[in-house]
N, C-alpha and C positions, 0 to 999 in steps of 0.2 A: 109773490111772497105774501101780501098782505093779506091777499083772497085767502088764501093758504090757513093764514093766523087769525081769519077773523071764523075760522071753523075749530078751532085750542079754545080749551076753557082757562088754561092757566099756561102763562109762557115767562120764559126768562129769557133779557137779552144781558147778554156779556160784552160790553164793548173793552176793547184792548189797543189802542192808539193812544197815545200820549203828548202831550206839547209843551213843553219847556216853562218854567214860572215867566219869561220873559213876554214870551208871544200871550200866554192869556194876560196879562196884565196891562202890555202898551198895546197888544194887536187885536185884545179881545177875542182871541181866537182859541178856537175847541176846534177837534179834529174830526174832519168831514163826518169818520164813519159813527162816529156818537151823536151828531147833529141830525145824520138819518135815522139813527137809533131812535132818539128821542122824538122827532116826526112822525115815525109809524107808530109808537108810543103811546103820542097825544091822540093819535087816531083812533087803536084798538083801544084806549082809555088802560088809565094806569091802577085801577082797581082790576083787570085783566093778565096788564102787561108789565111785571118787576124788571128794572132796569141799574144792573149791577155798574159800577165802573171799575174796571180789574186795578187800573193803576193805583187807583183809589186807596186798596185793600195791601196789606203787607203780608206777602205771600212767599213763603221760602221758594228756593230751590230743591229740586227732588233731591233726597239724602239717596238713592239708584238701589233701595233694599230689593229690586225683580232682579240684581245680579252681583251679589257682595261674595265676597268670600264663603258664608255659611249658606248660600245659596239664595231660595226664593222665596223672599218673606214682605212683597211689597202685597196688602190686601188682607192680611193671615187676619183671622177671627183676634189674635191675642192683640192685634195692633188698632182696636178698636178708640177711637175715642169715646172716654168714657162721661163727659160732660152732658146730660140731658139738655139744657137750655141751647148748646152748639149742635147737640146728637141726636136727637129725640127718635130718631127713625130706629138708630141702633147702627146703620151701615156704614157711617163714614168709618176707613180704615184708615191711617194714611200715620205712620210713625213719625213724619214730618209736624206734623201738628201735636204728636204727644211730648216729643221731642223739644217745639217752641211752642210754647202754651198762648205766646201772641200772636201766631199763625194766625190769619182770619179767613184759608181754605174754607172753611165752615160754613161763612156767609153765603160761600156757593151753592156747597154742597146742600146745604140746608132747602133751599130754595127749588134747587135743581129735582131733589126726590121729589118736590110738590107737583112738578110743571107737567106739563104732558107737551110743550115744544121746548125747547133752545135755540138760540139764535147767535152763534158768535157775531161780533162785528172786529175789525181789524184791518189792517195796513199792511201793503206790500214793502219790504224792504228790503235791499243787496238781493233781491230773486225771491225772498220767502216771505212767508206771516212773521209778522215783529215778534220780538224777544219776549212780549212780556205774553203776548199771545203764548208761544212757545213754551215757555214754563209754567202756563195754567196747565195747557194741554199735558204736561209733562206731570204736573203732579195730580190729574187726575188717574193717572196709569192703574193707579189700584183698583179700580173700577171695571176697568178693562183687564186685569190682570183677575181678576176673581170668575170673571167668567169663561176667558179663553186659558190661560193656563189652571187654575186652581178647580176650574170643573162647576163653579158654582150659579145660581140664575144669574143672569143679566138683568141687572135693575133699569135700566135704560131701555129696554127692549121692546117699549111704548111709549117710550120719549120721543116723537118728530124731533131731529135735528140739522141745523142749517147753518152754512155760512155767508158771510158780507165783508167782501175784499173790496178797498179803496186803494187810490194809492197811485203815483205815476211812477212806477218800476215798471222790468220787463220781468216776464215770467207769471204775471197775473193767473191765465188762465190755466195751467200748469198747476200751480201754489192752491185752486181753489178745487181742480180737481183733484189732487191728492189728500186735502183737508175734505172733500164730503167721503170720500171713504174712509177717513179717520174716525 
């Protein structure tokens, strides 16, 4: 992986594992896969390598607009964020975020059109990638929804992306190949 990333000129890692106010404060503890995160990090050097923390960020839940009643309007051109300072590309679509103006989706997404890698990082749980994993993946849909249902380019479509499952659950290898064809 790091041979991999030490050929990216600009990478983003997403780590998505969390640990309770309890354990960082008596146990001093961060969750394994942000501590690798941050390892390869200090490596590939962080003028390279932007390293988001999702839990960090307050990130809605998908409002599901790829299958409402009025049909499919997760991605549509009108659901544009229109803030430059969050938007500047123009592409972020996502009515979740026009929706709560505190969303901070943005800080992703912003970063993400810059990279030319991604790197999820994340935790096995009851068999799958954790929840909070789960509802990044879930509200970047519009993204994937622009290009496979709505016809439009794939902005991603020179982004290397990868994942980093930790985690002592069953189902590991299962969970991590179903997320790289995600």
């Amino acid at each position: 992986t790091v041979k991999f990333l030490e050929g990216k000129e600009k990478i983003l890692f997403l780590t998505t594992s969390n640990r309770g106010g309890w354990a960082v404060k008596e146990l001093d503890e961060e969750p394994k896969s942000t501590k690798l995160a941050r390892a390869v990090q200090s490596y590939l050097g962080k003028n390279k390598c932007t390293l988001i923390e999702v839990p960090d960020l307050k990130i809605y839940t998908c409002e599901a607009n790829v299958s409402h009643m009025k049909g499919n309007e997760c991605g549509l051109k009108k659901a544009v964020l229109k803030d430059k300072d969050k938007n500047p590309t123009g592409h972020h679509r996502c009515w979740r975020s026009i929706n709560n103006p505190d969303d901070e989706l943005w800080k992703i997404s912003k970063v993400l059109f810059e990279s030319d890698a991604v790197v999820f990082f994340g935790s096995i749980r009851w068999g799958q990638m954790n929840a909070i994993y789960q509802n990044l993946i879930e509200r970047l849909t519009w993204l994937e929804n622009r290009h496979t249902t709505l016809g439009e380019s794939n902005l991603l479509k020179d982004t290397s992306c990868g994942i980093i499952a930790v985690g002592q659950n069953w189902n590991g290898k299962n969970v991590v190949d179903i997320q790289k064809q995600v």
